[in-house]
C-alpha positions in Angstrom: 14.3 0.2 -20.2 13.5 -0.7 -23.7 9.5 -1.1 -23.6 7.6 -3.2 -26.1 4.3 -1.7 -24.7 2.8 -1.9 -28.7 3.2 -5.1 -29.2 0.3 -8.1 -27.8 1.0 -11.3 -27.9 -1.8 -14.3 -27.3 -0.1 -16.1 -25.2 -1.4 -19.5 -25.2 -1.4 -21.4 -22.0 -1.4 -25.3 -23.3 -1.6 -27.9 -20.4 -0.6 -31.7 -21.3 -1.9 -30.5 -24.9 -5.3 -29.8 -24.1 -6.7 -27.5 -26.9 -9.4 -26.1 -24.4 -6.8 -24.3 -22.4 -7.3 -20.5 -22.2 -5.9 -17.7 -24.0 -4.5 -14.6 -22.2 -3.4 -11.5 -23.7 -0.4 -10.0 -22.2 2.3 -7.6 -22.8 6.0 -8.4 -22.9 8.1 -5.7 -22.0 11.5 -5.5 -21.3 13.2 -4.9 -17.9 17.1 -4.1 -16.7 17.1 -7.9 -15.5 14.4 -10.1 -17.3 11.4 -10.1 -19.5 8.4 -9.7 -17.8 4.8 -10.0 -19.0 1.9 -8.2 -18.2 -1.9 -9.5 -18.0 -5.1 -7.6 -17.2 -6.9 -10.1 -14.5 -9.5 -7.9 -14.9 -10.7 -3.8 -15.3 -13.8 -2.2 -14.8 -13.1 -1.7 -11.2 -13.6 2.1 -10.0 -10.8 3.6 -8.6 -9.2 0.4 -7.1 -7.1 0.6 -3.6 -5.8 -2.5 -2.6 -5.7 -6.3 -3.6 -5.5 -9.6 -1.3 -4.7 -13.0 -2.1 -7.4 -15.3 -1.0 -6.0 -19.2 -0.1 -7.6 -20.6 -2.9 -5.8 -18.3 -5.9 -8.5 -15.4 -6.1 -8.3 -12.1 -4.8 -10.2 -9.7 -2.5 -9.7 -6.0 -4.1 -11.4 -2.9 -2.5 -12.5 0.2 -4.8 -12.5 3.8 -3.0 -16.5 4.3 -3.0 -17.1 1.5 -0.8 -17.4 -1.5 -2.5 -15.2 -4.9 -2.0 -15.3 -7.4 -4.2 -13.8 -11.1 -5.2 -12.3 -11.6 -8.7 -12.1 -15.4 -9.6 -11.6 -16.2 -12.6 -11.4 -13.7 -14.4 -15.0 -13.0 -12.8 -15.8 -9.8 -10.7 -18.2 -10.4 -8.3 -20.7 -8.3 -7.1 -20.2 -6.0 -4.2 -19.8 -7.8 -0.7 -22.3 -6.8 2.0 -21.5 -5.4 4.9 -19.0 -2.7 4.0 -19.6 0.4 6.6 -20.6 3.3 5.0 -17.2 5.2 3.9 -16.4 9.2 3.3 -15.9 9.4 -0.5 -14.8 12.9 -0.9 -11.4 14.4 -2.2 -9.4 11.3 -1.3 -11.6 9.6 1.3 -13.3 6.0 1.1 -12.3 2.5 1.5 -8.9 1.8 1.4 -6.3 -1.2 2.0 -7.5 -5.1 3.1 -5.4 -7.4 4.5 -6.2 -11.6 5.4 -5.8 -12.1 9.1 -2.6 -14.9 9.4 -5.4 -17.0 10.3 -7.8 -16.7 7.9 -7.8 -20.0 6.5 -9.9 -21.1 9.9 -11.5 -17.7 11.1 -12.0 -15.7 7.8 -11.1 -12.7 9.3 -9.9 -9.7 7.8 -8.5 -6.3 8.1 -9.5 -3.0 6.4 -9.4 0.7 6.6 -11.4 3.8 5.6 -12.6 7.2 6.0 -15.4 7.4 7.7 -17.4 10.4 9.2 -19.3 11.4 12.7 -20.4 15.5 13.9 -16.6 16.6 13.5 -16.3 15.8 9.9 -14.2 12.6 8.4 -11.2 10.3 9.5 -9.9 7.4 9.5 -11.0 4.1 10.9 -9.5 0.4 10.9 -11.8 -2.7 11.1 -11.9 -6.2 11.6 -14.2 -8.4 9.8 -15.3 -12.1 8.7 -15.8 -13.1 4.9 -19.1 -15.1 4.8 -18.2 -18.7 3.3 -19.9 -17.7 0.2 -18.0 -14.7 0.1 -20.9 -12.4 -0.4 -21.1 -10.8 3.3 -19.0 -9.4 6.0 -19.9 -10.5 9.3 -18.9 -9.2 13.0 -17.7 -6.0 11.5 -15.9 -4.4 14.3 -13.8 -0.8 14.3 -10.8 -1.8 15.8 -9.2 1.5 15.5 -10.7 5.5 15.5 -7.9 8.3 15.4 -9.1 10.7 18.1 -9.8 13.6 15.9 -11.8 14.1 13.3 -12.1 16.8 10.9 -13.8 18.5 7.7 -10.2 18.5 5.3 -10.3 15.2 2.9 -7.3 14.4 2.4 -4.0 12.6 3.4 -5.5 9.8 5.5 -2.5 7.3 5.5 -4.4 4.1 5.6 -2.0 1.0 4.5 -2.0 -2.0 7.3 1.2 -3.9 7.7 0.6 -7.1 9.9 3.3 -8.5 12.1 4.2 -12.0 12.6 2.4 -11.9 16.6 -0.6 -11.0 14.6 -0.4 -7.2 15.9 -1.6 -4.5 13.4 0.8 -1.6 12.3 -1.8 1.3 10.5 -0.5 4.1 8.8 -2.1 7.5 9.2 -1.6 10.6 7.2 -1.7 14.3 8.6 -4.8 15.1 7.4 -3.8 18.2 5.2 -2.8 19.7 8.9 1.0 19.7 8.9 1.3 20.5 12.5 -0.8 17.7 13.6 2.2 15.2 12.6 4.1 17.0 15.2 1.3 16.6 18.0 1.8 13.2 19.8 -1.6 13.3 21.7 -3.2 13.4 17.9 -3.2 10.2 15.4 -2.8 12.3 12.5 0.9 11.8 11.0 1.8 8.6 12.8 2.4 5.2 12.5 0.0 3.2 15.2 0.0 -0.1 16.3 -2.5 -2.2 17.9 -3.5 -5.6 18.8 -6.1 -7.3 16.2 -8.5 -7.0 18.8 -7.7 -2.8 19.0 -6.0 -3.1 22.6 -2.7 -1.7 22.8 0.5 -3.7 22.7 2.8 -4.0 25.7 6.1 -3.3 23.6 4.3 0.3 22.4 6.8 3.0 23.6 4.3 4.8 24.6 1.7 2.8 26.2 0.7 4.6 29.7 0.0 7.3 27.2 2.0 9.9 29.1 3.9 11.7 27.1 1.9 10.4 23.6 -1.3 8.5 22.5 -0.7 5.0 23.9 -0.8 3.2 20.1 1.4 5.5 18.8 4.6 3.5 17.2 6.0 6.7 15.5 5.5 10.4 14.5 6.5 13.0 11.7 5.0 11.5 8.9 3.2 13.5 5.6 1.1 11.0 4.1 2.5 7.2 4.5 0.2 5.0 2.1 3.0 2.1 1.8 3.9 0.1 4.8 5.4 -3.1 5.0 7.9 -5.4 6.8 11.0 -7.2 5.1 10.4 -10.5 5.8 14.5 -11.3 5.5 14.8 -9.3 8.6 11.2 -8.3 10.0 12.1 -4.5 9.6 9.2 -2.2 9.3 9.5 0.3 6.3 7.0 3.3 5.0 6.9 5.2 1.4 5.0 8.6 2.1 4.3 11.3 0.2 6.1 14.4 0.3 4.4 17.9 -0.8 6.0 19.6 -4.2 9.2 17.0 -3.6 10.1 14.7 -0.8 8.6 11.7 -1.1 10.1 9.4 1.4 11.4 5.3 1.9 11.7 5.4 6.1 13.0 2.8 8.4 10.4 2.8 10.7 11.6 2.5 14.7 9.6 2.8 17.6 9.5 6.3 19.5 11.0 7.9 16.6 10.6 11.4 15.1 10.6 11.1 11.3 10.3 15.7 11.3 7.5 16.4 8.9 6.8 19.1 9.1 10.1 20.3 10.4 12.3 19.3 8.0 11.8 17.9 4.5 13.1 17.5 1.1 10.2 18.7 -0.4 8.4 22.6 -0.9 5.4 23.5 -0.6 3.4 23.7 -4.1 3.6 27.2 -3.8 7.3 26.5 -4.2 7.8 28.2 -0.7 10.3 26.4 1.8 8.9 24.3 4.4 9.9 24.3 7.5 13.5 24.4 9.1 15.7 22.5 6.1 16.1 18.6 5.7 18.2 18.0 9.0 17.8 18.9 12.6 19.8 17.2 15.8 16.5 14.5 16.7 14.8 13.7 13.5 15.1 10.9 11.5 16.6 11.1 8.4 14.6 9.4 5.4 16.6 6.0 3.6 15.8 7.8 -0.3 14.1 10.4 -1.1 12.9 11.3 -4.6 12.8 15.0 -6.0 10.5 15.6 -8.1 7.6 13.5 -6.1 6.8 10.5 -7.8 3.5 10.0 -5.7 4.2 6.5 -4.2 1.0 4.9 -3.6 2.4 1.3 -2.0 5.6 -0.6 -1.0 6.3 -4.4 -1.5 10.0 -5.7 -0.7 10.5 -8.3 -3.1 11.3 -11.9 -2.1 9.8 -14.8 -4.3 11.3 -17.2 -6.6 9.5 -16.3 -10.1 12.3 -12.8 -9.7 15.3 -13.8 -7.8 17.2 -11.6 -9.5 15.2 -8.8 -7.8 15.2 -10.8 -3.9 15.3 -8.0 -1.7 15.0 -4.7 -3.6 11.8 -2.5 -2.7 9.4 -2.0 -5.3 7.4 1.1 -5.1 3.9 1.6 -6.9 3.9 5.0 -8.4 0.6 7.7 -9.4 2.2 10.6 -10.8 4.1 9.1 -13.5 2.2 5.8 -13.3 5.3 3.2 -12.6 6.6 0.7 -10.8 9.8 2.0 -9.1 12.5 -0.9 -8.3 14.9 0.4 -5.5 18.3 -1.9 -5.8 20.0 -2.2 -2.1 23.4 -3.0 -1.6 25.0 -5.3 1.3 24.9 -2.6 3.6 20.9 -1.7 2.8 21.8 1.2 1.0 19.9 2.1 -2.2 22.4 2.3 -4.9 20.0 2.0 -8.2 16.7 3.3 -9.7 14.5 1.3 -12.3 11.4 2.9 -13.4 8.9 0.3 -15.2 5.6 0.5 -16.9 6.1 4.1 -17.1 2.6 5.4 -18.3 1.3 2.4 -19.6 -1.0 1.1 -17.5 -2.3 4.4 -15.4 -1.9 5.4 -11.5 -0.5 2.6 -10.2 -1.8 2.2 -6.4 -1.3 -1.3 -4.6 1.2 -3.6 -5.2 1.4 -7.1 -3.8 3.5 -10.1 -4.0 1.6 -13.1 -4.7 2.5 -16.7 -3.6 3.8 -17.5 -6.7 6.3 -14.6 -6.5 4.2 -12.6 -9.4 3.3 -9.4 -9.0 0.0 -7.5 -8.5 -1.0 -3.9 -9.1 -4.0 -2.2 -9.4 -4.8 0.7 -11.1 -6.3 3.8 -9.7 -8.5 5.2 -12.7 -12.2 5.2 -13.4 -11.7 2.5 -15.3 -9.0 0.6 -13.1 -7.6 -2.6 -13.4 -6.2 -5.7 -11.8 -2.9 -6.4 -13.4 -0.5 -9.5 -12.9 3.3 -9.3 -13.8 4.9 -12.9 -14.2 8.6 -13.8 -16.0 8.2 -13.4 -19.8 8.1 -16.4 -22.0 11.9 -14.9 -23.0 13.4 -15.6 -19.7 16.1 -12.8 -18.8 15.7 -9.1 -20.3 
C-alpha cells in the first residue's frame, strides 16, 4: 500500500458556496481498493477505549481512567458523571460502550470495566441512562460480575456485542490465569451472554448451570477484546489475543471449546511451547490466525455504502504495529487476503466502529489519543 502519510491537504468542505464552511485537515492515503482520507475528530483524549455513535451525529468515547465523554463538534466535553469508580492498573479501567437499540426513547447504555472488591479486580458490565443534557449517568446498574476476582491486572476481555433480541454478548479475558479459560464454573476466558437486565437467556447452553456457569456462551478464550456479529448473517465472531503468536479471528458457537490454553498457535514469551500443539479431537479451530501477534484491539465487519468494495471483509484494529488490518473473505467465508493500513501512522489503534454513513472510526490508545474518521478520498478509487 503506497501511503502518502507526508502530505496534508485542507480540504475544504464548500456547501451551496458558502465561504463560512469549515476547513478540515486530513490525510489522503492510498489503499489496495480506493483512496481514503483521514481526519482527526479530535485528540487529547487519554488512552481512549471505545467510541459510540450518538443519533444525532456525535459520539460517546470512553478513556481507560474512568472518564466518558461526548465529542460534538469537534468539542470534547467534560467528563460525564456518574462513571463507577474503575481499576486503573496494568490494563484495567473503563472499557467498551455500546447504545442500547432503544436508546433513542430510554437513553440507555451499556459499558464495561475493571472494577475491584476484598479479592482484588475484575470485570464488571453495566447498564446506564445518559442524562438529556448528556452530563450524567443515571440508574447505573452492574448487570454483570464474573464470579472471581483477583489481584493480576490484566487480560480482562471486555468488548459487548449486542444482539438483535436486545441480549448482551460480553467478552472476558483469562485474567493472566491460563487455566481459568479451561474452568467452566469461572468467567475468566469466556464469552457470556445475558439479558440487558443481567438475567440469563433461555437459549444459553448452559443455563441450569450444571455442568458450567449458567451465562456462559463459550469457553477457551486468551484475551477476546473484539466481538461482533455480521449483520449479513447474524454470526457472532471474536479477535483475541494470542501470547508471543496466535492471535485469533473465531466463529463464535454456543457450547463450544475454542482450547486456550490447550492448544494454540502462539508461544509463550519465553518462546517455550504452550500447551498440547494447535489441534486436539474437541476444540475449535480458529478462522486466521496471525504469527507474529499483531495485538488486535477490536473487530468491525464491514457493510456500508461509502466502501462497497470492502462489503463484507473484517476489519481488525491493530496495537502492536498500529494498523487497521482488512481481512478479504471469499464466497465460502474463507480469508483469502491481508491488507495492512495506516501502518504506524496514527499510533495503537484500539476501537473501530462503522458509522451510519459507512465511514470509519478509530481511536487511538496513547497518552495523547485520538478520535479519527476514515471516509472515501476526494480521488475516488485507489
Amino acid at each position: 500500500m503506497k501511503r502518502l502519510r507526508d502530505l496534508r491537504f485542507g480540504i475544504a468542505l464548500i456547501v451551496a458556496g458558502s465561504l463560512a464552511s469549515p476547513i478540515f485537515a486530513a490525510d489522503i492515503v492510498n489503499t489496495k481498493k480506493v483512496e481514503v482520507q483521514v481526519e482527526t475528530i479530535v485528540d487529547g483524549l487519554e488512552h481512549p477505549w471505545a467510541v459510540a455513535v450518538l443519533p444525532d451525529g456525535a459520539y460517546l468515547v470512553t478513556e481507560r481512567p474512568g472518564r466518558m465523554r461526548v465529542i460534538r463538534d469537534g468539542k470534547l466535553s467534560a467528563p460525564i458523571a456518574g462513571v463507577p469508580k474503575v481499576s486503573s492498573r496494568g490494563q484495567g479501567g473503563l472499557f467498551d460502550v455500546e447504545l442500547a437499540p432503544d436508546f433513542a426513547a430510554t437513553r440507555t447504555i451499556y459499558f464495561t470495566a475493571a472494577t475491584t472488591n476484598a479479592d482484588g479486580s475484575g470485570t464488571q458490565a453495566f447498564s446506564a441512562s445518559l442524562s438529556p443534557d448528556e452530563k450524567t449517568l443515571e440508574n447505573v446498574k452492574a448487570i454483570f460480575t464474573m464470579k472471581r476476582f483477583t489481584s493480576g491486572n490484566i487480560q480482562y476481555g471486555s468488548r459487548i456485542a449486542i444482539a438483535k433480541d436486545g441480549s448482551l454478548f460480553i467478552s472476558i479475558g483469562d485474567r493472566g490465569d491460563r487455566d481459568r479459560a479451561q474452568d467452566w464454573h469461572d468467567d475468566a476466558g469466556s464469552i457470556v451472554h445475558i439479558n440487558a437486565d443481567g438475567s440469563i437467556p433461555n437459549d444459553n447452553p448452559f443455563k441450569d448451570g450444571a455442568k458450567a456457569l449458567p451465562e456462559i456462551w463459550s469457553k477457551g478464550h486468551r484475551n477476546p477484546q473484539g466481538i461482533t456479529f455480521d449483520t449479513a448473517d447474524d454470526k457472532l465472531y471474536t479477535v483475541e489475543h494470542g501470547a508471543r503468536g496466535g492471535d485469533e479471528i473465531n466463529g463464535i458457537e454456543p457450547g463450544k471449546n475454542y482450547g486456550w490454553p490447550i492448544i494454540t498457535y502462539g508461544r509463550d514469551y519465553s518462546g517455550a511451547e504452550i500447551g498440547e500443539g494447535t489441534a486436539k479431537e474437541g476444540l475449535e479451530q480458529p478462522l486466521y490466525y496471525w504469527d507474529p501477534s499483531i495485538a488486535p484491539g477490536a473487530l468491525a465487519i464491514y457493510h456500508g455504502k461509502m466502501f462497497p468494495e470492502w462489503n463484507g471483509d473484517f476489519l481488525v484494529a491493530a496495537l502492536k504495529f498500529q494498523l487497521l488490518s482488512r481481512m478479504q473473505r471469499d464466497d465460502t467465508g474463507a480469508f483469502v487476503a491481508e491488507e495492512r493500513m495506516f501502518d504506524g501512522s496514527y499510533g495503537r489503534m484500539r476501537d473501530i466502529v462503522i458509522a451510519p454513513d459507512g465511514a470509519l472510526l478509530i481511536v487511538t490508545d496513547e497518552d495523547n489519543g485520538a478520535l479519527l474518521r476514515v471516509s472515501r478520498g476526494p480521488g475516488g478509487n485507489g
